[in-house]
C-alpha positions in Angstrom: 154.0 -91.3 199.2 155.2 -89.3 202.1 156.6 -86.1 202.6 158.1 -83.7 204.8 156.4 -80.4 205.6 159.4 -77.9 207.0 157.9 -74.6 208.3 154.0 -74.2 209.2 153.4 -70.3 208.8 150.7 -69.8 206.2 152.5 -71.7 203.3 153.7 -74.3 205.4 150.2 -75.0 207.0 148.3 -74.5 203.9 150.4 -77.3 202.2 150.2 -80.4 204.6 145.7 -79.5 204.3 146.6 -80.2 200.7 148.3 -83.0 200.7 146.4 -84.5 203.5 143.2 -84.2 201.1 145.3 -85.5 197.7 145.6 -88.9 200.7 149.9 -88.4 201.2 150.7 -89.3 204.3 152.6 -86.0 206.0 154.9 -85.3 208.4 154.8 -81.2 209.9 157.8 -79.6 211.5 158.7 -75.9 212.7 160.8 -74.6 215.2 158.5 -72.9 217.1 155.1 -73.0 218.3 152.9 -75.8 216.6 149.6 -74.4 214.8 146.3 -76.5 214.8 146.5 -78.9 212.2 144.3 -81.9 211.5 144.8 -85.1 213.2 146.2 -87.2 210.6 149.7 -85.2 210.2 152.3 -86.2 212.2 154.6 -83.9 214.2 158.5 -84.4 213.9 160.0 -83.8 217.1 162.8 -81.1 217.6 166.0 -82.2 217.4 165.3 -85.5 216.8 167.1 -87.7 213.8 165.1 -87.8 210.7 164.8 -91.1 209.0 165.7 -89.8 205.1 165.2 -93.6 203.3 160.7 -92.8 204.5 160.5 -89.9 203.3 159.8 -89.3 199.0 159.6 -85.6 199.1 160.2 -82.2 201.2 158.2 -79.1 200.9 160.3 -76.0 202.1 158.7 -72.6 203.5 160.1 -69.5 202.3 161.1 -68.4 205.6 163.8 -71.7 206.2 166.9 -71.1 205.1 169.2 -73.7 203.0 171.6 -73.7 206.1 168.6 -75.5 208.5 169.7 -78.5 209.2 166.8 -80.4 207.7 166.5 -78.4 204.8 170.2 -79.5 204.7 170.5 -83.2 205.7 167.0 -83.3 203.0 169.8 -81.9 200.1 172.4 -84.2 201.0 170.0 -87.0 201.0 169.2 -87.1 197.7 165.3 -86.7 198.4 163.7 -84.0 196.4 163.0 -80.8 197.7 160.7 -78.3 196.3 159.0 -75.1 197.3 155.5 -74.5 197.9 154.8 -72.5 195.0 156.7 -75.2 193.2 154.0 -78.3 194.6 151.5 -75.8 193.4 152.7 -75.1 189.4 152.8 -78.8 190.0 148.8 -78.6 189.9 147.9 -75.1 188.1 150.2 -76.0 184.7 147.2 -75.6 182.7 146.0 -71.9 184.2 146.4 -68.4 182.9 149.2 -66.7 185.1 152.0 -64.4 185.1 154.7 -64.2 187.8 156.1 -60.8 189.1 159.1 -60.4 191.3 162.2 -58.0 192.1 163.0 -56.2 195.4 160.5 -53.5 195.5 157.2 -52.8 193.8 156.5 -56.5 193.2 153.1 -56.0 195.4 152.0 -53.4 193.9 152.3 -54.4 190.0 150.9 -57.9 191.9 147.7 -56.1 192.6 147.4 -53.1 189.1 147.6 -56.5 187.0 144.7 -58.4 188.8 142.8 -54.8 189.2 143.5 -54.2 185.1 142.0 -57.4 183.8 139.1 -56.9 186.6 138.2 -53.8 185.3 138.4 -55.0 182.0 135.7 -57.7 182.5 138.1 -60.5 183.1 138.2 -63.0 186.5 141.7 -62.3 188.2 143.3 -62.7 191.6 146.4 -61.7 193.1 147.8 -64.8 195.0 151.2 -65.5 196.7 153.6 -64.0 198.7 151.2 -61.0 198.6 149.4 -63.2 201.2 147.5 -66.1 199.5 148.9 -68.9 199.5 149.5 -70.4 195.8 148.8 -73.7 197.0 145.1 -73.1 197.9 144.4 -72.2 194.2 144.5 -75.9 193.0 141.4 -76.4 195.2 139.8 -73.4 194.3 136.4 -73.5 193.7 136.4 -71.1 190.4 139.2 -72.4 188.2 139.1 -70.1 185.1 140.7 -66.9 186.7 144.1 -65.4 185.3 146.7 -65.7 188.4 148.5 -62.7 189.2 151.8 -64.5 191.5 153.9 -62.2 193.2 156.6 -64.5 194.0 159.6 -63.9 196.2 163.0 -65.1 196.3 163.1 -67.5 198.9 159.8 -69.0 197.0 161.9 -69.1 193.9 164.8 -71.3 194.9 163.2 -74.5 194.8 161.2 -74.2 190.9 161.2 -75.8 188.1 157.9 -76.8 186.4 157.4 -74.4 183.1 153.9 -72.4 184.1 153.8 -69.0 183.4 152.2 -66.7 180.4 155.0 -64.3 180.9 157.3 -62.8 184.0 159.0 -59.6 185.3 161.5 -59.4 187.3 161.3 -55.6 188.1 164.8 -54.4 190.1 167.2 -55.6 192.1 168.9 -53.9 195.1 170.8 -55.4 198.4 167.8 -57.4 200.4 167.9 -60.9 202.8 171.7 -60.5 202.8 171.5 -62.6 206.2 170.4 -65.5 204.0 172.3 -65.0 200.7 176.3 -64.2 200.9 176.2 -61.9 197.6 173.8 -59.9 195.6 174.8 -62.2 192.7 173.6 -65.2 194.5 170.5 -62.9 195.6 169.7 -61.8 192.1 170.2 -66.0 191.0 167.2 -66.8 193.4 165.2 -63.7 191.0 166.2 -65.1 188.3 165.3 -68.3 188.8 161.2 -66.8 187.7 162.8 -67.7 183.9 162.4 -71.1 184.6 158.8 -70.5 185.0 157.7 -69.3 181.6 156.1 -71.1 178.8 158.6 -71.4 175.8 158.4 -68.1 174.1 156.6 -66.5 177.0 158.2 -63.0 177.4 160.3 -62.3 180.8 160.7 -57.9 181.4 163.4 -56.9 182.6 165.1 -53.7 184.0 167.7 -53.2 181.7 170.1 -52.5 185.8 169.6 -56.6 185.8 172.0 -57.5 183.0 175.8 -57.2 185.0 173.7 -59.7 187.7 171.9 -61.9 184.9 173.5 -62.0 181.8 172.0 -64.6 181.0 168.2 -63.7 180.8 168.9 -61.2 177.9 169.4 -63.7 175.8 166.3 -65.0 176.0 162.6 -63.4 175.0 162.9 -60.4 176.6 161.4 -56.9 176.8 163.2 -54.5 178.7 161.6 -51.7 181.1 161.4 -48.2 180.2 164.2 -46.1 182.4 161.8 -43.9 184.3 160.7 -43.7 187.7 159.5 -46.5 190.0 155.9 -45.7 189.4 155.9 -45.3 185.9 158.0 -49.0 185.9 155.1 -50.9 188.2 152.6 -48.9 185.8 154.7 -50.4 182.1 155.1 -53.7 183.8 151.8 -54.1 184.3 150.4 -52.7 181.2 153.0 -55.3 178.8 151.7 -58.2 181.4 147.7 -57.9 180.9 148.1 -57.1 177.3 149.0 -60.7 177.1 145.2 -61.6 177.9 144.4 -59.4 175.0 143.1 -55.8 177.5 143.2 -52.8 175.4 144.7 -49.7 176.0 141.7 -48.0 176.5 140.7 -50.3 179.2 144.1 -50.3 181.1 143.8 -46.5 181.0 140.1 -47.0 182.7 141.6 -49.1 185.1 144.6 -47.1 186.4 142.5 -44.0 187.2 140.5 -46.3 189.9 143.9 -48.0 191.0 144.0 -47.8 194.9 147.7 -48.1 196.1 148.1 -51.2 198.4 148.4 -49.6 202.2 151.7 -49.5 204.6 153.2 -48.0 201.0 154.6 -44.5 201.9 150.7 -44.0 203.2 149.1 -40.6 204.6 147.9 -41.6 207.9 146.7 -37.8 209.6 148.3 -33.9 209.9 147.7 -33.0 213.4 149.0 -29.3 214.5 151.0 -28.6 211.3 152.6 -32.0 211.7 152.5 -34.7 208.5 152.4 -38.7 209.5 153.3 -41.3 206.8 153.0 -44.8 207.5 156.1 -46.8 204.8 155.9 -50.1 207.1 156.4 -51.6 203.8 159.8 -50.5 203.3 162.5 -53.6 204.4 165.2 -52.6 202.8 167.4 -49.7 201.7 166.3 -49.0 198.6 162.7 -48.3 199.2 163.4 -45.5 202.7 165.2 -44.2 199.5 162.5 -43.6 197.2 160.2 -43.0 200.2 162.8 -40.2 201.4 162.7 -38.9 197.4 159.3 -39.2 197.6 158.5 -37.0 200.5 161.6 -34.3 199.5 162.0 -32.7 202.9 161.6 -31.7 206.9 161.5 -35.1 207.6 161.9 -36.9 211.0 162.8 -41.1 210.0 161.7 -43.7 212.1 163.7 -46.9 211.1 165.1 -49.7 212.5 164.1 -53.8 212.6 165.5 -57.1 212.1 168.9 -56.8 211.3 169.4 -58.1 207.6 173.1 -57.3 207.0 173.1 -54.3 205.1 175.7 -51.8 205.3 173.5 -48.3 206.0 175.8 -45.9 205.2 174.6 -45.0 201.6 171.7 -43.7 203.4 173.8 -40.7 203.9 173.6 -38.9 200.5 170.2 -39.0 200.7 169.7 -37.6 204.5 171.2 -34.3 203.3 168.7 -31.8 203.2 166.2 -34.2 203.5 166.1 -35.6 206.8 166.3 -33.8 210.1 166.4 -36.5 212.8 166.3 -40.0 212.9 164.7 -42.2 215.5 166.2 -45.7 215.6 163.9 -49.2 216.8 165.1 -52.9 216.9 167.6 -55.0 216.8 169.5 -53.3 214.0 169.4 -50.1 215.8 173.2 -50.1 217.2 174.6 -50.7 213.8 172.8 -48.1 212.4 173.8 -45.8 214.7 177.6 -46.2 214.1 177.0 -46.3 210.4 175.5 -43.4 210.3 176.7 -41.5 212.7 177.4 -37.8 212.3 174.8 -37.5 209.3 171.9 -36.5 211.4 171.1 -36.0 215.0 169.9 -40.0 215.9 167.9 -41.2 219.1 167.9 -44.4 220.5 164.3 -45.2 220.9 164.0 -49.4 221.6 160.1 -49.3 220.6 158.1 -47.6 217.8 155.5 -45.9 220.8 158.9 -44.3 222.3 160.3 -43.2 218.5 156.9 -41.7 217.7 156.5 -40.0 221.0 159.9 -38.5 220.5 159.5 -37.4 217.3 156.3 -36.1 217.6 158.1 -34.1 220.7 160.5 -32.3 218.6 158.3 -31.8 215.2 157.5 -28.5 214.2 155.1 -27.2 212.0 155.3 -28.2 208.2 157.5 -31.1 209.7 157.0 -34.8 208.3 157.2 -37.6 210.6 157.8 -40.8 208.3 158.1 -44.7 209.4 160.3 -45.8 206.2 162.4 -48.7 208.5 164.6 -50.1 205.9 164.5 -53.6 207.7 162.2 -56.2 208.8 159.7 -56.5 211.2 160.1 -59.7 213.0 162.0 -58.5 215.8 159.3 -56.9 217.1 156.4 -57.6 215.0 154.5 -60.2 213.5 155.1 -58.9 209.8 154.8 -55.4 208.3 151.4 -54.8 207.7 151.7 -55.7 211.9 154.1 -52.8 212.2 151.6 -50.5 210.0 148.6 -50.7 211.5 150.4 -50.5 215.3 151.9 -47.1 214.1 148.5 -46.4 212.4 147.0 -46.8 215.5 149.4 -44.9 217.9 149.2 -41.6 215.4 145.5 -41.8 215.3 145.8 -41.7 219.5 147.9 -39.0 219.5 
């Protein structure tokens, strides 16, 4: 058996140490910088031809795209391609776990499921895209603890092995429109978590999914309550752990010790009259929109990233009388100035010291300065939590 390892961040890496110990011969690749990796896995070259007719099997990282070209010449081969979360269910059919996903608040739920059966004297973990790989759970040491999987789209794509207890798919707005061409084809990927569930195994939905998946409400489903994002994560989580049989009582123990997960519309200090919130976490437009609800007023935006290919400009509506001045970083800064110009005073900062420096500049008292960037990091940053802690860090040295 041999397969092809495409992609060696921390899915990507974790994989070939797993198949190298189940003895499958394994071939690495990325398109950057090489990571440590044990002796025995061989390194395809860049650019080189691939020789299709060795290879049984290609495991794909959630950040390559379908248009790579060996992600592509493995589809037209005809060898099968999977994801990693995929090679995992492979391994964990037998486990207790539930799957959450959607655009935002998939973390968070992630983490109040895993806290809720804790508290409630169960073994739990929140694993996968939250930052554990899935993979490393087959050779976990302790193999009788309920799996809370937050799993994103781009892990989703390449599924198929029936493993979950019960799902959620929790919203859906416009995110990674550089990868997929429409939100239907966006909200397919989502919806592709269905294929994970047991027979009978209920899948929640937010009842703002069915003219994207029509489909799923066919199925065994329970729709969300219409309320606000917080009281969604909170029902979401609550239908999920009831599943394992946790009372009400015990949920309602467990949500008054609930730490929010940081970089998530976060306090960070109030120096002279001035309010910082750290909302690193926010990569797309719909969460600088709850963060900008959230917050109500006087408040100076600093946004900005990888440019994903939304279109800005519904921002607008909910600038007014909200948002004072906006302080643009990254490579989607340009665009967002000409989308949304006219709707607030805007400054063209290049760097999040320079934005926070400038804004701090022109704050006044009872002002909030809030990092909400509605994009990615990766222009600049490693990943969010990155982005965080360096704006963490550069309010604290104020």
């Amino acid at each position: 058996m041999k397969t092809l390892v495409i992609g060696l961040g921390l899915s990507g890496t974790s994989v070939c140490r797993f198949l190298l110990q189940k003895g499958i011969e394994v071939i690495a690749y990325d398109d950057g910088e090489i990571p440590p990796l044990e002796k025995d896995i061989a390194i395809h070259p860049k650019g080189a031809a691939f020789d299709w007719q060795s290879c049984d099997q290609v495991v794909v990282s959630p950040g390559i795209s379908p248009s790579h070209p060996l992600y592509d010449g493995a589809l037209k081969s005809g060898v099968e391609v999977i994801s990693e979360v995929e090679l995992a269910f492979r391994y964990l059919s037998h486990r207790k776990m539930v799957g959450i996903t959607g655009t935002n608040g998939k973390s968070t739920v992630t983490l109040l499921v895993a806290h809720l059966l804790q508290e409630a004297g169960l073994k739990a973990r929140a694993v996968g895209n939250i930052g554990e790989a899935l993979i490393n759970e087959v050779l976990h040491p302790d193999q009788t603890a309920i799996l809370s999987i937050e799993l994103s789209s781009f892990q989703l794509e390449r599924v198929q092995t029936k493993s979950l207890m019960g799902g959620v798919i929790l919203n859906l707005t416009p995110d990674h429109l550089d990868r997929y061409p429409t939100m239907e084809s966006y909200a397919e990927a989502k919806g592709k978590i269905s294929t994970l569930l047991h027979p009978q195994a209920p899948l929640l939905l937010n009842r703002h999914l069915q003219p994207y998946l029509p489909h799923l409400f066919q199925g065994n489903i329970q729709l969300l309550p219409n309320e606000d994002r917080e009281q969604e994560n909170i029902s979401a989580a609550r239908t999920l752990v009831k599943l394992f049989g946790v009372s009400d009582q015990a949920i309602e123990k467990g949500l008054k010790t609930f730490q929010k997960p940081p970089h998530r519309i976060e306090f960070v200090r109030e120096k002279e009259g001035i309010t910082y919130f750290n909302d690193s976490k926010s990569t797309n437009l719909d969460s600088t929109i709850h963060a900008l609800l959230t917050l109500k007023q006087n408040i100076l935006l600093i946004a900005g990233g990888l440019d994903k290919g939304f279109n800005f400009s519904p921002w607008k509506e909910f600038f007014h009388n909200r948002v004072k001045s906006l302080f643009l970083i990254g490579q989607a800064a340009h665009r967002m100035e000409k989308e949304l110009q006219s709707c607030v005073p805007i400054y063209q900062c290049g760097t999040l010291k320079e934005a926070l420096l400038l804004a701090k500049t022109l704050a006044k008292k009872g002002d909030q300065v809030l990092l909400s960037p509605g994009c990615s990091s990766y222009d600049q940053f490693q990943n969010y939590a990155d982005r965080g802690n360096q704006f963490k860090a550069l309010v604290n040295s104020l």
